[in-house]
N, C-alpha and C positions, 0 to 999 in steps of 0.2 A: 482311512487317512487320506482323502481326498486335496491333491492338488492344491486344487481353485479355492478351496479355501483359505490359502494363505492368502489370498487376495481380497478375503472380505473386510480388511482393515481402510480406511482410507486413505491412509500414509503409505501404500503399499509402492512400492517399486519396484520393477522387472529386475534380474540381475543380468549385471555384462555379459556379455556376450562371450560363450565356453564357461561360463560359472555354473553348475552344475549337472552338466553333461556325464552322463554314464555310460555312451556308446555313441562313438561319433566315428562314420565310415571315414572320414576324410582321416582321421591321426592314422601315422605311419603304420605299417602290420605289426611289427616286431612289438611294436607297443601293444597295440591289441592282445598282441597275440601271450604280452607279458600277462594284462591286467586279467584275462580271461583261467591261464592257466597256472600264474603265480601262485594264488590261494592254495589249490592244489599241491602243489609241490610242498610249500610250508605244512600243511596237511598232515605230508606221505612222510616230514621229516621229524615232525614232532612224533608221530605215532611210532615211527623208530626209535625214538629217543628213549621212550616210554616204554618200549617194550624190549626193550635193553636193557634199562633198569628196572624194568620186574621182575628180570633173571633171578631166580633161587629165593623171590623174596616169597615167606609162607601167606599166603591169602587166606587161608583156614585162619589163623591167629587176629590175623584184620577181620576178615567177618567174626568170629567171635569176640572181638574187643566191639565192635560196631553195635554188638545187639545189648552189651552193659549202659548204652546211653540210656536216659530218664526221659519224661517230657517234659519237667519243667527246664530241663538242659537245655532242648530245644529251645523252649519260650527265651530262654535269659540269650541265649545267641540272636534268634528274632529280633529281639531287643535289642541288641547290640548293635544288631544287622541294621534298622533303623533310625541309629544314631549316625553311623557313618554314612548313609544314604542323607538326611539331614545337614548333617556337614556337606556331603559333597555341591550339594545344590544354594549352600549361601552365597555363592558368587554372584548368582542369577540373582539376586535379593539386593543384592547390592552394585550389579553395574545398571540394571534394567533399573528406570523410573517407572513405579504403578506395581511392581510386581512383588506380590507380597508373599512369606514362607511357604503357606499354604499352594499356592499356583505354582511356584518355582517346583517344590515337590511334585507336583503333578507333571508338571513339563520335563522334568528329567528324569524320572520312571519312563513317561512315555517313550522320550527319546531314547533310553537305553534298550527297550524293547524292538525298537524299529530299528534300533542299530544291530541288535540280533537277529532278528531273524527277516532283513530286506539289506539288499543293497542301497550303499551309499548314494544319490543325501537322501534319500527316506529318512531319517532320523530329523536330521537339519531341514526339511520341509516340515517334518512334526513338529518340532520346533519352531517352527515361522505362522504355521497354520495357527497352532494352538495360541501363542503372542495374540495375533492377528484378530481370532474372534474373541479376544478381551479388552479389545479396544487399546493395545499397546501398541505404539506406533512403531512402523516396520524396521526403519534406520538405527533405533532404539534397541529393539531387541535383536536383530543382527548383530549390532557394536556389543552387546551385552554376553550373548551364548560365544561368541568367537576371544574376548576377552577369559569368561570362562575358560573356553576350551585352553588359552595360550597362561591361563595362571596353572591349569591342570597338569601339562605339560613342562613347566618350569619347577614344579614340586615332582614330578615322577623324573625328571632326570639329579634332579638336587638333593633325593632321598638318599644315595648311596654315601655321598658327603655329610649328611649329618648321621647316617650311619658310623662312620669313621670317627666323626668327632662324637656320638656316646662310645664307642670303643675308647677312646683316648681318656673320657673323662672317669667312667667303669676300670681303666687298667686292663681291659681286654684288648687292645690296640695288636692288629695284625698289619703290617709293612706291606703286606702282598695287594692290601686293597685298596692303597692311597692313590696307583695311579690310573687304574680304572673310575674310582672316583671324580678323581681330577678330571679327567678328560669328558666324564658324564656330567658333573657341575657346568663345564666349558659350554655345553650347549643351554642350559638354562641362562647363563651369563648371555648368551645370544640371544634367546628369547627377551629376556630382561632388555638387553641395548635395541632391540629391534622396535619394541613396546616406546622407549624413553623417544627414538630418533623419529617414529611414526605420529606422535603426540607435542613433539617439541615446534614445528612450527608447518602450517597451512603448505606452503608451497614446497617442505620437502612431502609430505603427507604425498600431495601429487605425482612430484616425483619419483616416490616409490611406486604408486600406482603404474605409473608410464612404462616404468623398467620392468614391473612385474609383467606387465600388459607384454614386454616385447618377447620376455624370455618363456611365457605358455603361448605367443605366437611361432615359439619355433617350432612347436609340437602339434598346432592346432592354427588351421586359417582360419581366415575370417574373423580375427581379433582387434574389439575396438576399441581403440587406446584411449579416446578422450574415455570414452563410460567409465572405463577401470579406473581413471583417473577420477574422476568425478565421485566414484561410488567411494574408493579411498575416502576422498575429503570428506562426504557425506557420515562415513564413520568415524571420520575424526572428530565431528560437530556433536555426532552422538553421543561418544561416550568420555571427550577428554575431560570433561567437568567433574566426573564422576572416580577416572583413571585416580589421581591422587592418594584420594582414601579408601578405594575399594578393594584396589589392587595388595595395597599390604594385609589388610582384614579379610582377603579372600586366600590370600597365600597362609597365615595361620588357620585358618579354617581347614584348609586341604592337608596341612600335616597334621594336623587334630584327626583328619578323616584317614591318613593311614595310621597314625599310631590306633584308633580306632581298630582298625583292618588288624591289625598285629595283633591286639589283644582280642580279637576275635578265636585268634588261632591260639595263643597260649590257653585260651579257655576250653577251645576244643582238645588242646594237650592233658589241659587238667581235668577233662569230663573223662579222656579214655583213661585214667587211672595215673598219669605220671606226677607225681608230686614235685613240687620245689625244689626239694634236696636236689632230685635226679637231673632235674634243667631248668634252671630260671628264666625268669622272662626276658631278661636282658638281651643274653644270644641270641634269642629267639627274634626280639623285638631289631639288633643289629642284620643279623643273616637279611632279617624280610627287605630292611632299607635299602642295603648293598645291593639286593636282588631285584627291586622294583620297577626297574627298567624294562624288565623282560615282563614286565604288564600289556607293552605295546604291542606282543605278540598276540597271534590268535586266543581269542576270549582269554585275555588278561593272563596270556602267559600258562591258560590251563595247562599241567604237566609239566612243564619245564621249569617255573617259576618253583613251583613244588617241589621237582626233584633235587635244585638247586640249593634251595632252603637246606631240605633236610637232608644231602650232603654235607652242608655245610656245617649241619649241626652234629652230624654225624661224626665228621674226619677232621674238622678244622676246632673243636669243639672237646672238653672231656666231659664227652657223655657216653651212655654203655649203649654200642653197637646192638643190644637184642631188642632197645628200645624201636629197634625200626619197623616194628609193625604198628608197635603203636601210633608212630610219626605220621605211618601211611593211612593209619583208619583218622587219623585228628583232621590231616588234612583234607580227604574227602569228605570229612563232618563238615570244616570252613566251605569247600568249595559247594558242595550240598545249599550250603544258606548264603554265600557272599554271589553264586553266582543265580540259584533256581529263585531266592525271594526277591528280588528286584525283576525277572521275568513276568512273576505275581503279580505285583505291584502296579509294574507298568502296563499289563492286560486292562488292572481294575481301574488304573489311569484312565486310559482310551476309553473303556467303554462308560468312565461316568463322563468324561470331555463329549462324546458322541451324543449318552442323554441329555448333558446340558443345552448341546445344538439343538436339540430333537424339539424340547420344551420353548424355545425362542421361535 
């Protein structure tokens, strides 16, 4: 994943100045000193988490629930697995001009992959590079992945509220989770108003640029306020044409792509052996929305997001407590396919994107 090649487009533009920097002597220590040993610590604290709640739970009963799966179980989650990857990448299909199912799929396999296993923007270069050698012009596909990225982000904090309202509509309505909801919706509301004010007119477009440019100058010299300004605008020309109708058909997209995710996991519930009587998909399908937030954590919340669910399903829920092995072998089944086949995916991404250069 070379660089310079996002540069082979001829629409390409350098970015402002401190936009994509991953290690700049000049930022304060303490900051350094956060971004280096942050991960870290998040690390040392989930793996606590985690092994706090493994206390007393029988691992013998999860590997042996583990080895009653089938292969065509596997293939129909694969399948599944597939569809939600497909949903998540229609945004790109629809804010980008030129960029068609097929290549969006590609570009965000790959990106997800570099987003694993490299530091940041490795991903968002793979992203620029790969645009880039398809002749999609550079301001275009910027406006288009960050559009993305900020419709992704308004459905992962929105999920816990429409969690709540199928509670309400189901009659499983719990009071405890309205106001964590609430306050998680409030930041998509943000997203939302920041999207409308950035889009409504040229010269605040700038404006935001300017302010932004002053408040990453506090942290980082050498920041050039016209550029940030300019590149703003530049993204405003890119994609406001498109914002309108994309932006709503990319936002049903993406909860198509978790309710997706959820029925991932009732399915892997239903392969280790628990029937409908014992837990319906409902709970299951509420628990995951209420919880989706904690996606933002390290690889999407590995562990914690999990344990949370099936606490949830556990204690907040009438369902029978022996069921928790199985809950722990379902969920390692999802995380098995929602997190190792899109690693796949995006391997076989890059290496066909690389023979396509190779062949040119």
């Amino acid at each position: 994943m070379p660089a310079a090649d996002a540069g082979r487009s001829g629409s390409a533009r350098p970015l402002p100045d401190g936009v994509g920097d991953t290690a700049d002597p000049s930022q304060p220590r303490w900051r350094r000193t956060v971004r280096t040993v942050g991960p870290w610590i998040l690390t040392a604290l989930i793996l606590v988490v985690l092994v706090t709640l493994a206390q007393g739970l029988e691992w013998a009963e999860v590997w042996e629930t583990l080895t009653t799966l089938h292969w065509w179980q596997l293939a129909v989650l694969v399948l599944g697995l597939l569809m939600r990857q497909l949903l998540n990448c229609l945004p790109l299909v629809w804010f980008i001009d030129g960029c068609s199912v097929p290549r969006a799929f590609q570009n965000d396999q790959a990106s997800a992959v570099m987003y694993a296993v490299a530091p940041p923007p490795a991903d968002y270069v793979t992203r620029m590079a790969m645009f880039g050698s398809w002749g999609i012009a550079l301001p275009a596909a910027t406006a288009g992945a960050v559009m993305n990225t900020l419709s992704f982000y308004v459905i992962r904090f929105g999920a816990p509220l429409l969690g709540v309202l199928v509670m309400i509509v189901t009659g499983m309505y719990d009071s405890a989770e309205i106001v964590p909801a609430l306050l998680s919706a409030l930041i998509s509301v943000a997203i939302l108003l920041a999207i409308w004010l950035g889009f409504r007119d040229e010269r605040l477009a700038a404006s935001i640029g300017g302010w932004a440019a002053r408040v990453v100058g506090r942290f980082k010299r050498g920041i050039d306020i016209d550029a940030w300004r300019d590149s703003v605008v530049a993204f405003r020309h890119a994609a406001y044409r498109r914002v309108s109708s994309a932006l709503p058909r990319s936002l049903l997209a993406l909860v198509a792509m978790v309710v997706v995710d959820a029925g991932l996991i009732v399915l892997s519930i239903r392969f280790v052996g628990v029937p409908a009587d014992q837990l319906s998909a409902v709970p299951v399908l509420t628990a995951f929305l209420v919880a989706y937030p904690l996606t933002a954590l390290f690889f999407s919340g590995l562990g914690v997001l999990d344990a949370v669910v099936i606490a949830t399903l556990l204690y907040h829920v009438d369902v029978d407590r022996s069921l928790e092995p199985e809950l722990v072998a379902a969920f390692l089944i999802w995380r098995v396919i929602s997190l190792g086949v899109p690693l796949v995916l995006g391997a076989l991404s890059l290496i066909a994107w690389k023979i396509e250069l190779a062949r040119r």
